[in-house]
matplotlib code that plots the C-alpha trace (Angstrom):
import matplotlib.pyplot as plt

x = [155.3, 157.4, 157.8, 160.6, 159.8, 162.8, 161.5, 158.9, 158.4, 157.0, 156.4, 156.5, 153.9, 155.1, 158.5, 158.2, 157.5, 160.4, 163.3, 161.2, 159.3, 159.9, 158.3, 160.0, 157.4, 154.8, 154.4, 152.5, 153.2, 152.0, 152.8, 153.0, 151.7, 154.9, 156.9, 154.1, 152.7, 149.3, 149.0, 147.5, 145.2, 145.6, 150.0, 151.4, 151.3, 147.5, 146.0, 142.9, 140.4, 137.3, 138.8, 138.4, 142.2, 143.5, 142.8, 146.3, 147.7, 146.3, 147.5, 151.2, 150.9, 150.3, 152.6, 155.0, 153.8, 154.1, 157.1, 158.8, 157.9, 158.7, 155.1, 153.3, 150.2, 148.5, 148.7, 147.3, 143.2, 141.8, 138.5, 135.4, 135.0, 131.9, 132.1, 131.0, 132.3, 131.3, 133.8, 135.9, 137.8, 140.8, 141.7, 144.0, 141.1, 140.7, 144.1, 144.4, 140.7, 140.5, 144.6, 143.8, 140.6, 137.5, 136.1, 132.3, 133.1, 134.8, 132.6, 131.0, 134.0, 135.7, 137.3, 139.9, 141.0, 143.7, 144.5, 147.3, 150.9, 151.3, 147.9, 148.2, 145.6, 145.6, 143.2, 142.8, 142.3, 142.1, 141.5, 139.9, 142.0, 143.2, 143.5, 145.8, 145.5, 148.6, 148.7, 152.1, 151.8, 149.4, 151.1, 147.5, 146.9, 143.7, 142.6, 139.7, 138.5, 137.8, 136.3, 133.3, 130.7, 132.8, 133.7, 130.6, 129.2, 131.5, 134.6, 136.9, 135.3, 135.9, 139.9, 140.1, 137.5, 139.2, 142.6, 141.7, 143.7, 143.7, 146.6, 148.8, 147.8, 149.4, 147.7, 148.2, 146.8, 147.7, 147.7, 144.3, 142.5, 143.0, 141.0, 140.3, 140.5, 137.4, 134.5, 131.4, 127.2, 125.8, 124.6, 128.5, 128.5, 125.6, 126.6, 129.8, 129.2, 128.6, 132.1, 134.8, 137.1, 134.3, 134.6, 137.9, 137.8, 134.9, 135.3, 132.6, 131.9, 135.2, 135.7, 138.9, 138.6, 141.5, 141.2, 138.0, 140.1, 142.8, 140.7, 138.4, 142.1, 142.7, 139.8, 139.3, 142.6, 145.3, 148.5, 149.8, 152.9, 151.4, 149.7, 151.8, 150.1, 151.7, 150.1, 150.0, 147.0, 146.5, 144.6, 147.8, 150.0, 150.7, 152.8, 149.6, 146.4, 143.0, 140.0, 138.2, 141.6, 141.6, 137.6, 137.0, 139.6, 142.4, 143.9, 143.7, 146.8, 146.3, 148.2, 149.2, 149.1, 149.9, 152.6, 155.2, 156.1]
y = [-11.8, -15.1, -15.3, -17.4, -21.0, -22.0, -20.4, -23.2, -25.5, -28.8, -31.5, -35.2, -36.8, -39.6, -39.4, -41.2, -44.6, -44.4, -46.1, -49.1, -49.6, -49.7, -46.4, -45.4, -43.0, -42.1, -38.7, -36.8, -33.4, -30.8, -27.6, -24.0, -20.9, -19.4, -19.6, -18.4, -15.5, -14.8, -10.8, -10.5, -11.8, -15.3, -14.9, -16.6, -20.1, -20.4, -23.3, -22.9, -21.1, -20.5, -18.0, -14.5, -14.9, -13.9, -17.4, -17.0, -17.1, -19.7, -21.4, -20.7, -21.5, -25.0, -25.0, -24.0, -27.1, -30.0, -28.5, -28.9, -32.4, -33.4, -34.1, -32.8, -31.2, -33.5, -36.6, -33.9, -34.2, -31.6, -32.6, -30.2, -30.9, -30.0, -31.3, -34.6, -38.4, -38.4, -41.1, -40.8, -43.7, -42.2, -43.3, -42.0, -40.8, -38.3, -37.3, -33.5, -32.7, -30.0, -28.7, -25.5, -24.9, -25.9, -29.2, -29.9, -33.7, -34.1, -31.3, -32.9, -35.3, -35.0, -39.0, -39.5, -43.5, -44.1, -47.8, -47.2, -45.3, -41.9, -39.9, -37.5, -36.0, -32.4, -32.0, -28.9, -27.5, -24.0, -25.7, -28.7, -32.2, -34.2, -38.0, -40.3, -44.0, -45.7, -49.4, -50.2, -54.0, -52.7, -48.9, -47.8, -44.4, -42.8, -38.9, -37.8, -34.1, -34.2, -31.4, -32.2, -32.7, -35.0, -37.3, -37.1, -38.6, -41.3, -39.9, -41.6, -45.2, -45.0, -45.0, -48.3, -50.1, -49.8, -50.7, -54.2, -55.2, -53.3, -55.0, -53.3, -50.1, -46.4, -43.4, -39.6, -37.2, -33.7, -30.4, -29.0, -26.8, -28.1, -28.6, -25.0, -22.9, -25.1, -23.5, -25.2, -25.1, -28.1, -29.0, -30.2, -32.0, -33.7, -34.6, -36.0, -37.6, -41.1, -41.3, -43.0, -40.6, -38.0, -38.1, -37.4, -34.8, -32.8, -30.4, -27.8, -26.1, -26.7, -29.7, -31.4, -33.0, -34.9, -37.1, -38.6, -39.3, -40.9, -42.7, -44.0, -45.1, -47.0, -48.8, -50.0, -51.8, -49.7, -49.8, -46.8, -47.0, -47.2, -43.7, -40.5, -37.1, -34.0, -31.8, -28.5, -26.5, -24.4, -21.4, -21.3, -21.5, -18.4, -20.6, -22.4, -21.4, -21.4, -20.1, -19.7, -17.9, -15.2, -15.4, -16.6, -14.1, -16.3, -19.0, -22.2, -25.4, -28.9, -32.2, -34.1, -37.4, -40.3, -42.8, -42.1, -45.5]
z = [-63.7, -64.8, -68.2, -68.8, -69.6, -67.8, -64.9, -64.5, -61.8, -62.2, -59.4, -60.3, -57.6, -58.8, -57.3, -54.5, -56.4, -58.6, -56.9, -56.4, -59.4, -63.1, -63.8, -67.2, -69.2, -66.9, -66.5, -63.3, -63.5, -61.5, -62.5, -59.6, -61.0, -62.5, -65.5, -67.5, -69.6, -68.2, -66.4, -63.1, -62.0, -63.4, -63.6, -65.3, -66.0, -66.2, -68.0, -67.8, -70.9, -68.4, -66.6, -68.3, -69.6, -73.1, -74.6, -76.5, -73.0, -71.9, -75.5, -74.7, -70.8, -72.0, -74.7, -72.1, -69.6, -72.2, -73.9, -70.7, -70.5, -74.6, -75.0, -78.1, -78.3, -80.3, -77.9, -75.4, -74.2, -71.8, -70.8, -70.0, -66.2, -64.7, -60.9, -61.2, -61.9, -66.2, -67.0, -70.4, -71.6, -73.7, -76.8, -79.5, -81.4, -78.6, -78.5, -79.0, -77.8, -75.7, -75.8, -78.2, -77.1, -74.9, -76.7, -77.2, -77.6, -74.3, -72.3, -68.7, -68.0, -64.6, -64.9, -67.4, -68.4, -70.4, -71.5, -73.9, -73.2, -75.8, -74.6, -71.9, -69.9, -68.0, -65.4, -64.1, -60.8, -58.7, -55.2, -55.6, -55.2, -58.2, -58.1, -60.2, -60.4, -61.9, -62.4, -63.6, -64.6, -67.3, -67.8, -67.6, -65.9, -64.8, -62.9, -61.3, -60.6, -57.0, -55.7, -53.2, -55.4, -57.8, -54.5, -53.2, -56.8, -56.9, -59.1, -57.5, -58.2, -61.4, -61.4, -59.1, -61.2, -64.5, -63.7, -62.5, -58.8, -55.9, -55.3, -59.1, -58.0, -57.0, -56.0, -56.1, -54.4, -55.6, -53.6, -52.8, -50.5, -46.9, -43.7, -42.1, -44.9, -46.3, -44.8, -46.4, -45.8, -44.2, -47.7, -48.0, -45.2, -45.6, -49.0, -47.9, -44.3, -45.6, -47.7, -45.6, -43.3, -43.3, -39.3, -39.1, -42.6, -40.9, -38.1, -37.2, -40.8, -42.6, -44.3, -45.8, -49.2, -49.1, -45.6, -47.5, -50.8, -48.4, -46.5, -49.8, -51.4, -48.2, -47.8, -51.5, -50.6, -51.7, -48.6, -47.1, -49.2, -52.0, -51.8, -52.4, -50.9, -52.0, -48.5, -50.0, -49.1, -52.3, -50.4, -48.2, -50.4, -52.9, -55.8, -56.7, -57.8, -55.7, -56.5, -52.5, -51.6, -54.7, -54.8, -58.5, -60.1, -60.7, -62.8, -62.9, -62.8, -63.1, -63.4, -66.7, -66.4, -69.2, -70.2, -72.9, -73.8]

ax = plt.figure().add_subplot(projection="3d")
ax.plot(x, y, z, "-o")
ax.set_aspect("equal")
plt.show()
């Protein structure tokens, strides 16, 4: 087990865009599993309190996280995600909601809007896709929770329509489970056969998540270079977390998302 906060790994999805655009402040960060103090089976860097973890853990995984980025605690909401496209529109009266505990105030919010640099989001994940909308003109940031049900509800929507232009916009898609390793019921694939891409992101009984986010993107307008895809399957890939691979006994990561200045 990692426990040396130096021993953390965080990914900037963002990194792609940076050369080209003025991207000073804005934070998306997503964290592996490690550098945490969380004992089997969540280990170590588990963020997430639903899990069965020793919620003082899960406390001092996240301290670890924003510590790492010079982001306090107190600019810092963790919504209550519950699989479906609940829109919350940040402000800095939310700030801090959520970080040292589960909040009842944010509970059943999957799409998180943020208008005004200095909040932060973390929205967490164990296999299923995260989305983050960044219009840079505005320094306005926005993530979605996009597991099957969330996309098939719409979450996505949400992030193009408040940031105004299609044409201001980036996208990032974060690791999630991929393609064979999905195996769903035809429930699923009903659900999500209408959404664009869903020919090309179903294949017998496995279904991936993230062709139909791509596609989605895409078609609302958004160019190919202006969408970063981090292609990590989590269920293949032991750094990160994923619920399907570990079945339900693990921990959970996520991706923080905001603008400093």
């Amino acid at each position: 087990m990692s426990t040396d906060p130096a021993q953390l790994k965080i990914t900037d999805l963002a990194q792609q865009f940076r050369q080209d655009l003025r991207l000073e402040g804005l934070v998306v960060a997503f964290p592996d599993r490690f550098g945490g103090v969380s004992e089997a089976p969540f280990d170590s860097l588990n963020l997430g309190f639903s899990t069965g973890d020793d919620p003082g853990a899960v406390l001092e995984n996240r301290r670890r996280l924003i510590g790492a980025l010079n982001i306090s605690p107190e600019s810092v909401i963790v919504p209550g995600q519950v699989h479906g496209c609940e829109v919350l529109h940040a402000t800095e009266h939310d700030a801090g909601e959520g970080f040292a505990g589960p909040s009842k105030k944010l509970a059943g919010h999957d799409v998180v809007c943020i208008e005004s640099p200095g909040i932060f989001a973390l929205s967490l994940t164990a296999d299923c896709p995260l989305v983050t909308v960044i219009d840079p003109r505005e320094r306005r940031v926005g993530i979605a929770h996009c597991g099957w049900r969330g996309t098939a509800a719409g979450a996505l929507r949400p992030l193009l329509d408040f940031s105004g232009s299609t044409s201001d916009l980036f996208a990032v898609i974060s690791p999630g489970i991929r393609g064979p390793q999905y195996v769903v019921g035809s429930e699923v694939i009903e659900a999500v056969s209408p959404l664009p891409g869903a020919q090309q992101a179903i294949s017998g009984n496995t279904l991936d998540i993230t062709t139909i986010l791509l596609q989605t993107l895409l078609q609302a307008g958004l160019s190919m270079d202006r969408i970063a895809l981090d292609p990590r399957c989590s269920h293949q890939d032991s750094h990160l977390f994923s619920y399907r691979r570990d079945r339900g006994e693990t921990g959970r990561g996520g991706c923080l998302v905001g603008w400093k200045f």
